[in-house]
VEXDREN-2710 file (C-alpha; in Angstrom, 1 decimal):
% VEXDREN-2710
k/r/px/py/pz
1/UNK/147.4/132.3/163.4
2/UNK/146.7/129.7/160.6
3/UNK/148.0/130.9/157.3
4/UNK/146.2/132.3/154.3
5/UNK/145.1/130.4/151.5
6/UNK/147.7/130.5/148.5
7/UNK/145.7/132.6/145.6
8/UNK/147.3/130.0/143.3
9/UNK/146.0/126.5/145.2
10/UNK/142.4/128.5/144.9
11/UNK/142.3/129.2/140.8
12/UNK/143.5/125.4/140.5
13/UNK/140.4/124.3/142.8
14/UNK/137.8/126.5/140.8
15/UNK/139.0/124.9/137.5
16/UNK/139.6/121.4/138.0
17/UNK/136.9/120.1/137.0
18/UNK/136.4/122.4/133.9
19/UNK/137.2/120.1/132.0
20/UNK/133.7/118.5/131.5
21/UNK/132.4/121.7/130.8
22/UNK/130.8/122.6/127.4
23/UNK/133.6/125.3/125.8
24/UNK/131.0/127.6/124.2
25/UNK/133.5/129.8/122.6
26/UNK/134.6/126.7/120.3
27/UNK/131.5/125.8/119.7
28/UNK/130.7/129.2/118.1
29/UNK/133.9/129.1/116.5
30/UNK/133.3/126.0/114.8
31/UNK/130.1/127.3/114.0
32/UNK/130.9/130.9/112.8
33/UNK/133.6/129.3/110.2
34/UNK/130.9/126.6/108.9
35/UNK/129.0/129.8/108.1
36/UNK/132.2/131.7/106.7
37/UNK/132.6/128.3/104.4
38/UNK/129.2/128.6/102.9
39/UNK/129.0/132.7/102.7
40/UNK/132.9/132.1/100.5
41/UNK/131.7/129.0/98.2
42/UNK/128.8/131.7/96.9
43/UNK/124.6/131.5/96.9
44/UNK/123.3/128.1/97.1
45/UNK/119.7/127.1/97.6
46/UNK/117.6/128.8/99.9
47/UNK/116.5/126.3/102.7
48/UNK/114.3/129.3/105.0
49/UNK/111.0/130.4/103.4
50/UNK/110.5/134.1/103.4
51/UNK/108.1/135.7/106.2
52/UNK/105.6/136.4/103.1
53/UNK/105.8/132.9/102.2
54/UNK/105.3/131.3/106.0
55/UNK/102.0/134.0/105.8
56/UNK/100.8/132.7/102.7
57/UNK/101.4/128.9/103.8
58/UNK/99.1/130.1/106.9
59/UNK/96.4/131.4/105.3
60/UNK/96.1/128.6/102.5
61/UNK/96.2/126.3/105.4
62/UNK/93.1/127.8/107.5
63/UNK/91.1/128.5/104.2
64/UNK/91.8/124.6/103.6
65/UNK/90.4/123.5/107.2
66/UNK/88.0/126.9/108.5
67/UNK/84.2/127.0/107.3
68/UNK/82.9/130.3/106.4
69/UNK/80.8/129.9/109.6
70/UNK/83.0/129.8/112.0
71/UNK/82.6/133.2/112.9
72/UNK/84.5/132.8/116.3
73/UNK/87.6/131.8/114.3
74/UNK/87.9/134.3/111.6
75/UNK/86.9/137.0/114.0
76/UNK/90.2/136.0/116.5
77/UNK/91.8/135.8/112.9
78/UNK/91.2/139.1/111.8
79/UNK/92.3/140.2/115.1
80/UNK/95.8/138.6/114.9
81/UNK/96.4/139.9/111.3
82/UNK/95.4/143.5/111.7
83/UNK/97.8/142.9/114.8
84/UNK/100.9/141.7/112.4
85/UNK/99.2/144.7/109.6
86/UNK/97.9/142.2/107.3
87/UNK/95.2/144.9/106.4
88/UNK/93.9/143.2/103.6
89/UNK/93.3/139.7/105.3
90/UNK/92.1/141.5/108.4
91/UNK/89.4/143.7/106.4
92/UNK/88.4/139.8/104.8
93/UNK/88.3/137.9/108.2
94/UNK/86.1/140.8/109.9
95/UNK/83.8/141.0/106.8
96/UNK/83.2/137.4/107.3
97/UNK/82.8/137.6/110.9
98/UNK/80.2/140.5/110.7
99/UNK/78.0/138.5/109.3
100/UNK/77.2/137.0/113.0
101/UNK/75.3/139.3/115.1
102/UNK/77.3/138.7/118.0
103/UNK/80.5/140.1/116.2
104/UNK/78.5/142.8/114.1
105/UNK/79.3/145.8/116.5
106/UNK/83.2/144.7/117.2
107/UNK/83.9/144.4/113.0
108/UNK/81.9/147.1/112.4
109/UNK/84.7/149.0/114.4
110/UNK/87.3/147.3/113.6
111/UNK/86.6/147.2/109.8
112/UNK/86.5/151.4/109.9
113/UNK/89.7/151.4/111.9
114/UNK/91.2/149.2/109.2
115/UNK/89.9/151.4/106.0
116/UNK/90.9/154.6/107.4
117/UNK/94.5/152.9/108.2
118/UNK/94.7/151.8/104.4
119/UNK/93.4/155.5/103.3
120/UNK/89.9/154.5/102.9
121/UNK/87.7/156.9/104.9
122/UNK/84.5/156.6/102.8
123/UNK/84.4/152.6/103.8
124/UNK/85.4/153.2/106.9
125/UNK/82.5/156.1/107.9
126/UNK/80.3/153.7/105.8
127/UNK/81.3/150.4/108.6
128/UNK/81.0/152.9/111.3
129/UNK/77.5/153.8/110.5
130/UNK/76.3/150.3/109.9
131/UNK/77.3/149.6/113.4
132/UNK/75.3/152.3/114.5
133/UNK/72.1/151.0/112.6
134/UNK/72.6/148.1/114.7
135/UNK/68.8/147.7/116.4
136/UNK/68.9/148.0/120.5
137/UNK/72.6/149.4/120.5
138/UNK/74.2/149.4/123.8
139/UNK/75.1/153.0/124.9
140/UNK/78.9/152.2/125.4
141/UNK/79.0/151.0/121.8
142/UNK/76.9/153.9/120.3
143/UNK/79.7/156.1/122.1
144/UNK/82.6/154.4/120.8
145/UNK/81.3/154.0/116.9
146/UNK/80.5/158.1/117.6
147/UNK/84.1/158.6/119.0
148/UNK/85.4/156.8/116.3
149/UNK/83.7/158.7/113.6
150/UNK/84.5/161.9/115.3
151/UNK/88.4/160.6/115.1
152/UNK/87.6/159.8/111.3
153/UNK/86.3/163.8/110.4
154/UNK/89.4/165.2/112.4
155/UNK/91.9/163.0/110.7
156/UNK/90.5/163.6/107.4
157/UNK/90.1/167.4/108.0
158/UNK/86.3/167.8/108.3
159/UNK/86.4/169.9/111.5
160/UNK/83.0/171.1/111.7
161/UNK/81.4/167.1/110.9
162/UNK/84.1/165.9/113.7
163/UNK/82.9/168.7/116.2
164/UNK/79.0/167.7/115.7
165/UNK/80.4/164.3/116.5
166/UNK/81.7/164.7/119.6
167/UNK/78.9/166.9/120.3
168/UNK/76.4/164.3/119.4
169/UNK/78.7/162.0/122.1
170/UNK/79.1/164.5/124.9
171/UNK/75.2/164.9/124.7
172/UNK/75.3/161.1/125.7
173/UNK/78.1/160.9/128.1
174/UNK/80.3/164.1/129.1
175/UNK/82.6/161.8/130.6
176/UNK/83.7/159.7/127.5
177/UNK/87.1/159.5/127.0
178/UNK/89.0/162.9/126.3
179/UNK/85.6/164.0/124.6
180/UNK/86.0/167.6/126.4
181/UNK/89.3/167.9/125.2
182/UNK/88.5/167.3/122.1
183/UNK/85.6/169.5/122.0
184/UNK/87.9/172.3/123.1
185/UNK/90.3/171.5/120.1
186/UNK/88.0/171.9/117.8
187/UNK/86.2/174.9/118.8
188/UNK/88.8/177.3/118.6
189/UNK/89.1/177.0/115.0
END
């Protein structure tokens, strides 16, 4: 019967070649007291702008290169600021964007969403029904503006508006969303 392995003759064949390796812990070593250096000699000059400051270098860049037409762009834009909840810059890329028919529902929706967020009900009820003036007005979008403006009346309190609301979108769709459950909420007070 051959004879096991030595544990020792094992360890020494696992590290021989560690030598070559990259030693990670005294590269963050060397690292964390470089930092500990410059926290001790006191504040020197900041070298990292702020995240207000990388925002602001963004948006001076686009208003230097985007035209006031490209309605594509500022819509997406609007998008990806109400996303980070840059309100304000949202509310100003949808505006712009509105002004193309093809994005005139979408803002209309997006721009009452983004009102009532910053406390602003009366625009937002007032983007909400210029989305439903909208001539030939596909059903699904009539619904949603409705929903939406039913959502406005019960956040803001106005329980009997918000149930003639949903009312108004049941009559068009029973099915929509939680519109039956909503309905029920509302008329037991």
């Amino acid at each position: 019967m051959p004879a096991a392995p030595r544990p020792e003759l094992h360890e020494e064949k696992l590290f021989e070649d560690e030598e070559g390796f990259f030693d990670l812990a005294a590269e963050l070593e060397e690292e964390l007291s470089k930092e500990e250096l410059l926290a001790a000699s006191g504040p020197i000059g900041r070298d990292e702008p702020t995240l207000e400051e990388i925002v602001e270098g963004f948006k001076k860049g686009v208003a230097e290169s985007l035209s006031s037409e490209d309605y594509d762009t500022h819509f997406n834009l609007g998008i990806a600021y109400r996303e980070m909840g840059l309100l304000d810059e949202a509310i100003g890329e949808f505006q712009l964007a509105a002004k193309d028919p093809k994005y005139l529902i979408d803002c209309c929706s997006l721009l009452g969403g983004c009102f009532l967020e910053k406390g602003l009900p009366e625009l937002a009820i007032k983007w909400y029904r210029k989305g439903l003036d909208v001539p030939d007005l596909p059903e699904e979008a009539t619904l949603g503006l409705l929903y939406d403006i039913g959502n406005l009346y019960t956040v803001t309190g106005n329980a009997e508006s918000a149930r003639k609301t949903f009312v108004e979108v049941y009559g068009i769709n029973s099915n929509y969303r939680d519109v039956v459950a909503r309905l029920e909420e509302l008329g037991s007070h």
